[in-house]
C-alpha positions as a printed NumPy array, in Angstrom:
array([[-22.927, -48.723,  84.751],
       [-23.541, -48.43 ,  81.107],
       [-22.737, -50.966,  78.842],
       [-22.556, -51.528,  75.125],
       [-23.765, -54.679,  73.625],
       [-22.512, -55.8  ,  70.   ],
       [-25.528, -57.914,  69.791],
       [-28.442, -56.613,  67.814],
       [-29.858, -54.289,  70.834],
       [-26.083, -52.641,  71.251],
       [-27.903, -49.412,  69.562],
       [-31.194, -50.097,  70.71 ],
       [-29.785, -49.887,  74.378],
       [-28.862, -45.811,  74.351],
       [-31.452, -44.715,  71.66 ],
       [-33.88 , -43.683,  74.4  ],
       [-31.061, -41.734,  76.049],
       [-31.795, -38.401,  73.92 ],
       [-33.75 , -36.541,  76.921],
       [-35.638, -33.477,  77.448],
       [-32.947, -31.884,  79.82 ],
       [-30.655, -31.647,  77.067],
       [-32.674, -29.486,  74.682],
       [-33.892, -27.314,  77.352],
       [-30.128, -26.147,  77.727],
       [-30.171, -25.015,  73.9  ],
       [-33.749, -24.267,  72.886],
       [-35.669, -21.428,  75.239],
       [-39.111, -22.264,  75.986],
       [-40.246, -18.422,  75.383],
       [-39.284, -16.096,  72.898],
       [-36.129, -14.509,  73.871],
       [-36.101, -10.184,  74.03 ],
       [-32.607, -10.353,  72.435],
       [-29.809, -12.669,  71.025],
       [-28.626, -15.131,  73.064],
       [-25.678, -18.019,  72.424],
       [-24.831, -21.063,  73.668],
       [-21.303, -22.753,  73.298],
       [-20.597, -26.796,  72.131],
       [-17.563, -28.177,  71.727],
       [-16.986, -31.403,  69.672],
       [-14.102, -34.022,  69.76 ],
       [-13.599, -37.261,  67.94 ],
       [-11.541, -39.175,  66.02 ],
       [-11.198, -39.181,  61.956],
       [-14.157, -40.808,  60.49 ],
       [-15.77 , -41.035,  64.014],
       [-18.903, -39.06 ,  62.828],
       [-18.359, -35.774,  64.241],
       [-19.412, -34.258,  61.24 ],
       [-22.856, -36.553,  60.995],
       [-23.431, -35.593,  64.668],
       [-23.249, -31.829,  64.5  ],
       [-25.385, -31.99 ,  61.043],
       [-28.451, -34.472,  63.004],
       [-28.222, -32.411,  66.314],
       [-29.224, -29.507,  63.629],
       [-31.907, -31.448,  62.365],
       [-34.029, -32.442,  65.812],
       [-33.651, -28.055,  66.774],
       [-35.006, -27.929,  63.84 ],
       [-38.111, -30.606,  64.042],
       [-38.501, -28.575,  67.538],
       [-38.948, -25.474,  66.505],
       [-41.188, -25.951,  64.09 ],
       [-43.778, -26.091,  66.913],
       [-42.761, -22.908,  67.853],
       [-42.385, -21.229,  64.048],
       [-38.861, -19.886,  64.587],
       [-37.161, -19.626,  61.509],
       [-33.687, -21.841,  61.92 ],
       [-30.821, -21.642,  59.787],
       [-27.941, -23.934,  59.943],
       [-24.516, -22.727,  58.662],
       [-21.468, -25.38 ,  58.254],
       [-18.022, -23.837,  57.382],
       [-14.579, -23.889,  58.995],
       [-14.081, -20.343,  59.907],
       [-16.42 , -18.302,  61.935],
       [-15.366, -14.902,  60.054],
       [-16.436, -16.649,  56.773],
       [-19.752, -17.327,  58.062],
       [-20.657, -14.435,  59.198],
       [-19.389, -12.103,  55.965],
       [-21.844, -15.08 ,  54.093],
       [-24.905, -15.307,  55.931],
       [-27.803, -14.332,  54.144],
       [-30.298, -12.088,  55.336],
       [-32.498, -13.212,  58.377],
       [-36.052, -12.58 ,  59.63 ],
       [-36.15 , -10.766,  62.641],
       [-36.547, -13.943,  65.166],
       [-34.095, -16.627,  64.121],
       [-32.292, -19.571,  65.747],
       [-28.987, -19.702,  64.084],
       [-26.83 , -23.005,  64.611],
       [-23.13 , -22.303,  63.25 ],
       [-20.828, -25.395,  62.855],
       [-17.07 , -24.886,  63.144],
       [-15.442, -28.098,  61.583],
       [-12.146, -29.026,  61.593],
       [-11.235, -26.099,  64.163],
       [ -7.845, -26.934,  64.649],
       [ -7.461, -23.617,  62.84 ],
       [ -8.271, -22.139,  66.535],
       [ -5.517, -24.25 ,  68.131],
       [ -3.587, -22.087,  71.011],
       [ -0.672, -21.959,  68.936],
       [ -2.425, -20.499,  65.57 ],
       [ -5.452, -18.41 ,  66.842],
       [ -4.627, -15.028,  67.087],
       [ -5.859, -12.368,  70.072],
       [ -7.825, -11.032,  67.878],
       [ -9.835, -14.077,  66.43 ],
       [-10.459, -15.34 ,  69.75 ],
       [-11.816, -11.939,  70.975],
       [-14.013, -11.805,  67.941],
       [-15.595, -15.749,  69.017],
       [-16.593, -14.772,  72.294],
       [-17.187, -10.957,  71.661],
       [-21.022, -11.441,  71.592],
       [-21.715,  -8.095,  71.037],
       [-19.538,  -8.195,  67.427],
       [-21.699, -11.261,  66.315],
       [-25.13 ,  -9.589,  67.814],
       [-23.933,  -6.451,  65.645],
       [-23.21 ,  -8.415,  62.57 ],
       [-26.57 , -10.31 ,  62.708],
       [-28.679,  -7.416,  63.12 ],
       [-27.204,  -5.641,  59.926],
       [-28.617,  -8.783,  58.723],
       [-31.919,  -8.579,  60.198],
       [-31.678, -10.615,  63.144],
       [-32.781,  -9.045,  66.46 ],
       [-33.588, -11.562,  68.407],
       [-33.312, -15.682,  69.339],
       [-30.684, -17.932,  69.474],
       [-26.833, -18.405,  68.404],
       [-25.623, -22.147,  69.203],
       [-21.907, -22.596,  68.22 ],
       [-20.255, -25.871,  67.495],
       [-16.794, -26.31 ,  67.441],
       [-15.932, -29.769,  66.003],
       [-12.022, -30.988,  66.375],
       [ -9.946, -33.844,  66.808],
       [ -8.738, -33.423,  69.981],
       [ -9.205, -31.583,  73.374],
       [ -5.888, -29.745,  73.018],
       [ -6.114, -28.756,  69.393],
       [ -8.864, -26.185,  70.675],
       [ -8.231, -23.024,  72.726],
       [ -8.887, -23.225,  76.434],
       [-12.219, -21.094,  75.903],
       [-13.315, -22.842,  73.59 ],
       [-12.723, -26.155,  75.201],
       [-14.525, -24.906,  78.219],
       [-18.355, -24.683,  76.418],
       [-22.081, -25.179,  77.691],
       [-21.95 , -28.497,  76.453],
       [-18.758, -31.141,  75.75 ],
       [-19.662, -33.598,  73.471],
       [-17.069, -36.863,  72.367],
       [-17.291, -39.144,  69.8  ],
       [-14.659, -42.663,  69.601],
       [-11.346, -41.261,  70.638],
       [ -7.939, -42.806,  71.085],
       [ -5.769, -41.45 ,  73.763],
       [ -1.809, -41.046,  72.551],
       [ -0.408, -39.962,  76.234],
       [ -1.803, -39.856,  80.291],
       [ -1.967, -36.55 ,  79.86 ],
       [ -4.588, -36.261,  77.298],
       [ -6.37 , -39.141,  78.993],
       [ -6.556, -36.937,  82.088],
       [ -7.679, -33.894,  80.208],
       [-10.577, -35.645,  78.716],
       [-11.483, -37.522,  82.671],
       [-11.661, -33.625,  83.835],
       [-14.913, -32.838,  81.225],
       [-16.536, -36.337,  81.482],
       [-15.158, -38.394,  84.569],
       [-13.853, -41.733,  85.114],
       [-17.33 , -43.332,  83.967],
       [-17.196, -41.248,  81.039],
       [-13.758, -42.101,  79.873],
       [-14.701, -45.749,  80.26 ],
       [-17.69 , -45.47 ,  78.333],
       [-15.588, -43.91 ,  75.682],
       [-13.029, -46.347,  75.394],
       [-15.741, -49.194,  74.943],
       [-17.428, -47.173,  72.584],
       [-13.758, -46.897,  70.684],
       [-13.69 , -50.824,  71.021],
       [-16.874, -51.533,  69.564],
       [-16.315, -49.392,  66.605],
       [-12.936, -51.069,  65.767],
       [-13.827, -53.793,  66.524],
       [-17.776, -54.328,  64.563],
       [-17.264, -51.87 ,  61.702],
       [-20.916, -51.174,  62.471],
       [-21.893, -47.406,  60.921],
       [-24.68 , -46.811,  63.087],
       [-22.289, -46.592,  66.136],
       [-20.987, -43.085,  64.402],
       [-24.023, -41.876,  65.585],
       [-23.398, -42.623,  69.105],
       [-21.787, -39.501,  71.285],
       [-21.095, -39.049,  74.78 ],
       [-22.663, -36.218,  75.854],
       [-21.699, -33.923,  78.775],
       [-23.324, -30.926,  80.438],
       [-23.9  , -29.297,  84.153],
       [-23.238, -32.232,  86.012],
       [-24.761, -34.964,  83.766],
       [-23.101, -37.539,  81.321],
       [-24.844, -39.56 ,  78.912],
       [-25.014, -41.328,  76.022],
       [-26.976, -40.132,  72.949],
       [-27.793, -41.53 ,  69.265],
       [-27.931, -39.329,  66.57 ],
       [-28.814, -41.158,  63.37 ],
       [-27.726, -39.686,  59.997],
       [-29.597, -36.675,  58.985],
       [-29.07 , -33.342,  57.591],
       [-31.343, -29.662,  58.479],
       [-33.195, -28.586,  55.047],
       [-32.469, -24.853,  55.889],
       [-28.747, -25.748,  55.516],
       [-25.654, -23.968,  54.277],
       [-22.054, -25.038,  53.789],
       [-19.689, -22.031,  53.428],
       [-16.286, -23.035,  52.184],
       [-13.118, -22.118,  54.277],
       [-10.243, -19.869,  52.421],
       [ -6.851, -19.699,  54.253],
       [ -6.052, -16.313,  55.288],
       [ -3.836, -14.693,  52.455],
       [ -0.133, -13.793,  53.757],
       [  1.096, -10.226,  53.529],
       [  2.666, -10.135,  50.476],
       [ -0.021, -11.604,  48.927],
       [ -2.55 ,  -9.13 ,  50.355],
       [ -0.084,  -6.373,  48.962],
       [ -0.146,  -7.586,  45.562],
       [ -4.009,  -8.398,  45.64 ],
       [ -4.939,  -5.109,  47.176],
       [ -2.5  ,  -3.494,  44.325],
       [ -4.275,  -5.215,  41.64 ],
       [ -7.893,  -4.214,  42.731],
       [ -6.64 ,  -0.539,  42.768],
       [ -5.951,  -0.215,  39.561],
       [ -8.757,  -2.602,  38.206],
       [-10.982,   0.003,  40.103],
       [ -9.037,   2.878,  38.418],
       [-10.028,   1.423,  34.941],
       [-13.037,   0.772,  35.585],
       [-13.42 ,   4.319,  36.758],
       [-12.136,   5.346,  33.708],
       [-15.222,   3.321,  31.675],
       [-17.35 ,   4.254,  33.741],
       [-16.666,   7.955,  32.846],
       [-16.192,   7.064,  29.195],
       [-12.097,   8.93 ,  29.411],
       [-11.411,   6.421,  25.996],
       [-11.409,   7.001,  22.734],
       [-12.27 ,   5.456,  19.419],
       [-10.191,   4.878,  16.31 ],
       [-10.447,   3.359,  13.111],
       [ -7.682,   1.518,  11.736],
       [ -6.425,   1.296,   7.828],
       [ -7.589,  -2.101,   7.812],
       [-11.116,  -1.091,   9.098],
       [-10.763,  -2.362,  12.215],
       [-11.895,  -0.468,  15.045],
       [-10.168,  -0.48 ,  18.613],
       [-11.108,   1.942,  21.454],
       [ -8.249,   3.061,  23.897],
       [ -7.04 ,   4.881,  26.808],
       [ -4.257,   8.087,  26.621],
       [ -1.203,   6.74 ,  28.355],
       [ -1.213,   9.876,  30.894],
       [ -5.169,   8.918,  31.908],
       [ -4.279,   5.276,  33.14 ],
       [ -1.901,   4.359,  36.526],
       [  1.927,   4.407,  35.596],
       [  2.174,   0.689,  35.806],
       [  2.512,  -2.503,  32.952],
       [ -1.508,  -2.335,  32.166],
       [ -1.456,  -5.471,  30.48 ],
       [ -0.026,  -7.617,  33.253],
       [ -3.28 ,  -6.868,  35.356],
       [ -5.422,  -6.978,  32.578],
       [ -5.02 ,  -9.501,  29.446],
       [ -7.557,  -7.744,  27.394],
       [ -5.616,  -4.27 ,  27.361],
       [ -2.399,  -3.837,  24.538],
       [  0.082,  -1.743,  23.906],
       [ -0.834,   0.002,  20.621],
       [  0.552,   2.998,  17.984],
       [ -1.975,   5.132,  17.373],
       [ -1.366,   8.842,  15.905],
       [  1.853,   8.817,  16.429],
       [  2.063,   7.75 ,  20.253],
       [  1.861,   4.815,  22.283],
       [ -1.625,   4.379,  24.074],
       [ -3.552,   1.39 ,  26.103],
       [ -5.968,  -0.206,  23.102],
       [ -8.436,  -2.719,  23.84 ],
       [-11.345,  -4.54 ,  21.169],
       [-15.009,  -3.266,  23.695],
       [-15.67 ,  -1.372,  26.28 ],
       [-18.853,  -3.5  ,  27.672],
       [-16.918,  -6.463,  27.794],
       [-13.655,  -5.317,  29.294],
       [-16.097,  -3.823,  31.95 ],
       [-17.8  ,  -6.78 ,  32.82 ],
       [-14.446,  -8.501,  32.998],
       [-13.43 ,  -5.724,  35.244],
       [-16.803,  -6.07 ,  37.578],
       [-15.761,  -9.97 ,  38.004],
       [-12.266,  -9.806,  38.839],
       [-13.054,  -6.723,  41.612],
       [-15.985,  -8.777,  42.838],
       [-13.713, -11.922,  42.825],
       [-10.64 , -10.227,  44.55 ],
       [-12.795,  -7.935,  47.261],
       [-13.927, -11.725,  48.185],
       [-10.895, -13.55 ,  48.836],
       [ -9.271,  -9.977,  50.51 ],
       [-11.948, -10.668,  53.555]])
């Protein structure tokens, strides 16, 4: 049985447990004809080192495949939608490691039908990737969470289960978590909890449990980070109203801008010598202008009211930000 000792060979004692077996379930040994994925789900306590682990897993794919000059990319975020709209472009034979963190965002109770068909619809990711370039390699997902039941039951169910220090709260979680690794495995956990309460030793956060086909072992990932790395921040999904109001705003930024584009203003001189270009009242959308856009007044000109505003270069450019700014938080 495996034990962990506090003395100065407790990390010494599983450092030689990273094995070959293990990579061989997430790195090929021949070039694959298409795109092919692989699943790993990640639990641990706060400040257990899930994050550290997923990041220095990255990094030894990485040192591998340099033997085999495959381009790798790792890509850290918290939704999997937000990755993919952000990924860059990618050579034609890739490995691409994606980390989920913090996915109690697909919990059973808030993923929706529709996000969970996307995740395992491998055809919708292969499609996305090739309109980036990608046609063939690998796609290794990592879902890091918290706990076993804050993921959904496919996603729980991955190639490879992998736990960091954990404290049970009920039997029933404890018996979840025995189902994945065993009773061997849940006892190595606990003392692995233990020791890192109990030493405040860092290096332990690189210690995981690791469990796949019908093995369970112990490995030590010390604290590194891929160089081909990307962290893609998360943006809540925007609720309906807000969407309305949003997509109502970009409409008639884009209606403006139309109206630039095709030079509809007109230029006037006033008796102080100022000179202000604006837009007919009947040419623009039937809305407040100015509430939308902070650089367009309300003006007399000629005897009528009209839409003034100081330059027509720089009201565009503010246009071309605030369309690119609101097309991005509308994905």
């Amino acid at each position: 049985m495996v034990q962990l000792q506090v003395e100065h060979e407790h990390i010494s004692s599983v450092i030689d447990l990273l094995n070959e077996e293990f990579f061989q379930c997430i790195i090929p040994p021949h070039e694959l004809p298409s795109i092919e994925f692989r699943h790993i789900s990640l639990f641990g306590k706060p400040a257990s080192g899930k994050t550290t682990t997923a990041l220095s897993l990255g990094t030894y794919i990485e040192s591998i495949l340099l033997n085999y000059r495959i381009h790798f990319v790792c890509c850290h975020g918290h939704a999997l939608s937000t990755i993919m709209n952000s990924l860059p472009t990618l050579p034609d034979t890739t490995y691409l490691y994606i980390i989920i963190d913090d996915a109690e965002i697909h919990a059973p109770s808030r993923i929706t039908r529709e996000t969970l068909t996307q995740m395992f619809n491998h055809d919708y990711i292969r499609h996305i990737l090739e309109e980036k370039g990608m046609k063939k390699g690998v796609v290794l997902l990592l879902y890091s969470t918290q706990r076993p039941q804050n993921l959904a039951t496919q996603l729980r169910n991955a190639d490879i289960i992998m736990f960091k220090a954990y404290t049970t709260t009920e039997p029933s979680e404890e018996r979840v978590i025995t189902h994945y690794i065993g009773e061997r495995g849940m006892w190595i956990l606990k003392q692995l909890n233990k020791e890192l309460l109990r030493t405040w030793d860092q290096r332990l956060k690189g210690i995981t449990l690791v469990a796949y086909e019908d093995m369970t072992e112990l490995f030590y990932f010390p604290v590194q980070k891929p160089i081909n790395y990307f962290y893609i921040p998360f943006k809540m999904p925007k609720k309906a109203d807000e969407r309305r109001k949003l997509e109502k705003e970009l409409k008639i930024l884009k209606e403006i801008y139309s109206l630039l584009e095709k030079k509809k203003y007109r230029k006037h001189t006033l008796r102080d010598g100022r000179t202000i270009y604006y837009f007919e009242r009947t040419e623009v959308p039937p809305v407040k202008i100015s509430h939308y856009i902070r650089q367009i007044d309300r003006s007399y000109v000629r005897g009528k009211y009209v839409y003034s505003f100081k330059n027509p270069v720089t009201l565009k450019k503010h246009l071309e930000s605030r369309i690119q700014t609101i097309e991005q938080e509308l994905m």
